[in-house]
C-alpha positions in Angstrom: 0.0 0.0 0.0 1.1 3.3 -0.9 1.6 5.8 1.5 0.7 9.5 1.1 4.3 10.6 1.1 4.3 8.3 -2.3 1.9 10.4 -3.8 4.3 13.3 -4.5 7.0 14.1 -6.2 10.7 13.4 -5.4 11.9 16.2 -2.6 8.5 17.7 -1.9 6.3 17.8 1.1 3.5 18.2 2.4 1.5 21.1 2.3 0.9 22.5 5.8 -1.8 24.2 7.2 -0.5 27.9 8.8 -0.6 28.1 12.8 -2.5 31.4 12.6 -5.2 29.6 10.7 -5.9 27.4 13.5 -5.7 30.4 15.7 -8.0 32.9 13.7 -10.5 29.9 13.5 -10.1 28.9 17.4 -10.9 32.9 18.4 -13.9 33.1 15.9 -15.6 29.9 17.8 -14.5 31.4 21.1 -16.1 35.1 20.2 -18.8 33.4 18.8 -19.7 31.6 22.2 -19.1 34.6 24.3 -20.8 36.6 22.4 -23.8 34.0 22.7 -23.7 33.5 26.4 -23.2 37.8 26.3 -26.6 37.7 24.6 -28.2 34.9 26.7 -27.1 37.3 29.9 -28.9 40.1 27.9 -31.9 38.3 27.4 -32.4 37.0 31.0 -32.2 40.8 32.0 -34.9 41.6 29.8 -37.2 38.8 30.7 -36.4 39.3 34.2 -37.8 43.4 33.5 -40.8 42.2 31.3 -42.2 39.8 34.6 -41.6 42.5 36.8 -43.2 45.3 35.5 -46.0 42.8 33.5 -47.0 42.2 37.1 -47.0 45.8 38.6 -48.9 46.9 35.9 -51.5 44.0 37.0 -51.4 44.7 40.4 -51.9 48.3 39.9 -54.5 47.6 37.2 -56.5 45.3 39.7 -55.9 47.6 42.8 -59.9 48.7 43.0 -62.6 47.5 45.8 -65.7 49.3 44.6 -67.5 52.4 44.3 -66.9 53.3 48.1 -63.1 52.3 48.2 -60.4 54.5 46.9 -59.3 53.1 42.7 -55.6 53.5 41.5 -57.5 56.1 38.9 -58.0 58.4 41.3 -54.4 59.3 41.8 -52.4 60.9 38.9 -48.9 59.1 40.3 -50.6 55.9 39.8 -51.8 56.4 36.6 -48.4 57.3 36.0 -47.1 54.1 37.4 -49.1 51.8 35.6 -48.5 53.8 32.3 -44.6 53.1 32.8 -44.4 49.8 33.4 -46.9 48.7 30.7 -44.7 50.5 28.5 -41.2 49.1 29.9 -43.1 45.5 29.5 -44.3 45.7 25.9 -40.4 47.4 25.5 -38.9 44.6 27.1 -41.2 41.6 25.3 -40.1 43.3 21.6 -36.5 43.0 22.9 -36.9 40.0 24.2 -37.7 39.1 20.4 -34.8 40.6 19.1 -32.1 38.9 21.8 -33.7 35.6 20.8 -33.3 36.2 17.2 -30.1 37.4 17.5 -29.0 34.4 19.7 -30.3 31.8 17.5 -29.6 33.5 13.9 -26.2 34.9 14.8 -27.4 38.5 13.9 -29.3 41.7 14.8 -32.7 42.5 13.7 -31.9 46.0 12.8 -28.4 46.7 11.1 -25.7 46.3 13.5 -24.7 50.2 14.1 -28.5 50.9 14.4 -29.5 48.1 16.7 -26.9 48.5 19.0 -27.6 52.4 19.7 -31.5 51.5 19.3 -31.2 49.1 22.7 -29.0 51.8 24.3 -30.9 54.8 23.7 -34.1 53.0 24.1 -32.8 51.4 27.4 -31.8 54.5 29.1 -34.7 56.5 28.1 -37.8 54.0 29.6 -35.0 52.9 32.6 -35.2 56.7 33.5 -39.4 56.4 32.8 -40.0 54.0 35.0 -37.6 55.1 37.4 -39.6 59.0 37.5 -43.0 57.3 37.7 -41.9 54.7 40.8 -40.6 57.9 42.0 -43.9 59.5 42.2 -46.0 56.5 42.9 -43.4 56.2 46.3 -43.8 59.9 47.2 -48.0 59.1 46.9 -47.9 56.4 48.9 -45.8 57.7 51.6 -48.6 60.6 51.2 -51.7 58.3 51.6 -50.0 55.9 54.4 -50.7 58.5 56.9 -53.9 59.5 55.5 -57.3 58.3 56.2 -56.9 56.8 52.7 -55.1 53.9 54.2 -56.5 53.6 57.1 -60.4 52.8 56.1 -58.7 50.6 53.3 -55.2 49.2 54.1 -55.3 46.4 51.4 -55.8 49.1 48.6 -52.7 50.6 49.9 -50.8 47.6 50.2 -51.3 46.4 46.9 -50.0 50.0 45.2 -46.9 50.0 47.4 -46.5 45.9 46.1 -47.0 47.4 42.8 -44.4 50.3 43.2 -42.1 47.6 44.5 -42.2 45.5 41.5 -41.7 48.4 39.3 -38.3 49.2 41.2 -37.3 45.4 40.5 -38.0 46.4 36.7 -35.9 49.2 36.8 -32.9 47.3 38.3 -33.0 44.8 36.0 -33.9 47.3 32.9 -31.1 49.2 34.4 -28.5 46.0 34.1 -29.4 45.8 30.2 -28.3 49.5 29.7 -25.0 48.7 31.6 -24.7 45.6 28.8 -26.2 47.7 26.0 -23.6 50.4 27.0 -20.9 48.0 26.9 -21.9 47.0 23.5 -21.9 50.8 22.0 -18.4 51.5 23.4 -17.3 47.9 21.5 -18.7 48.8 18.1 -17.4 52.6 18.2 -13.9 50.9 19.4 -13.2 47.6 17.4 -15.9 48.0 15.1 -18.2 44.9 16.0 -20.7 44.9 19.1 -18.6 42.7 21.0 -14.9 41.2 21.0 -13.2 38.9 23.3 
């Protein structure tokens, strides 16, 4: 049986495959999985800030014992509250769309430069939305806790101060996606590519 030195001519060898090859291919798969499990971090943030504010916009939504008792409508800061986080949740489930596409198809929805100063932008401005209308919604409650508000109906005031809670949670978590968002802007103005190892 011939062997494959056989195969070629007198003197020659054979061909070899460059190092850096192996190394340009070994830091693409590497960069590839960071910037996955980057992404996966991303997208547990967000889903985190959807179930968060999803719920405080239930609770405040469902905060209401009758004509006699005092409703969440009565009170501009909770309007304001449950105006905030619905928006922050919808926000949060069309990103949530887009860190799940970009996860499994290995690119972003929106061209790259756009996308990544979309999530920034986007992230900062509801983070500092919701963060206003908890705010307000606190100050209230503070407001109505030593009223007689609270006092002919605690549970009413329980459930908005539950409801403010939640919406702080949001705002952390919204708050860790603009750190990771941020991160990716300064990457892409830097090396030119959302994120490098």
């Amino acid at each position: 049986m011939r062997s494959p030195n056989q195969c070629l001519r007198n003197g020659e060898t054979p061909p070899r495959i460059p190092s850096h090859h192996h190394q340009q291919h070994f830091h693409s798969t590497v960069a590839v999985q960071k910037l996955r499990r980057f992404n996966t971090l991303i997208l547990v943030f967000r889903f985190a800030s959807f179930c968060f504010c999803l719920t405080s916009t239930i609770f405040m939504a469902t905060n209401t014992r009758g004509s006699n008792y005092p409703n969440w409508r009565d009170f501009e800061a909770f309007r304001f509250v449950l105006a905030a986080n619905a928006i922050v949740a919808l926000y949060s489930l069309a990103e949530i769309g887009a860190s799940v596409w970009e996860i499994f198809r290995g690119t972003t929805v929106l061209p790259e430069i756009v996308q990544v100063w979309f999530d920034f932008g986007h992230d900062q401005a509801f983070a500092y939305l919701l963060l206003a209308a908890d705010a307000a919604g606190t100050s209230l409650a503070r407001t109505l806790g030593v009223s007689e508000t609270c006092m002919d109906s605690n549970a009413f005031c329980m459930q908005a101060d539950i409801s403010i809670a939640l919406g702080y949670a949001g705002f952390v978590f919204l708050g860790l996606s603009s750190l990771l968002a941020g991160f990716r802007v300064v990457c892409f103005m830097v090396l030119g590519s959302r994120f490098h190892i």
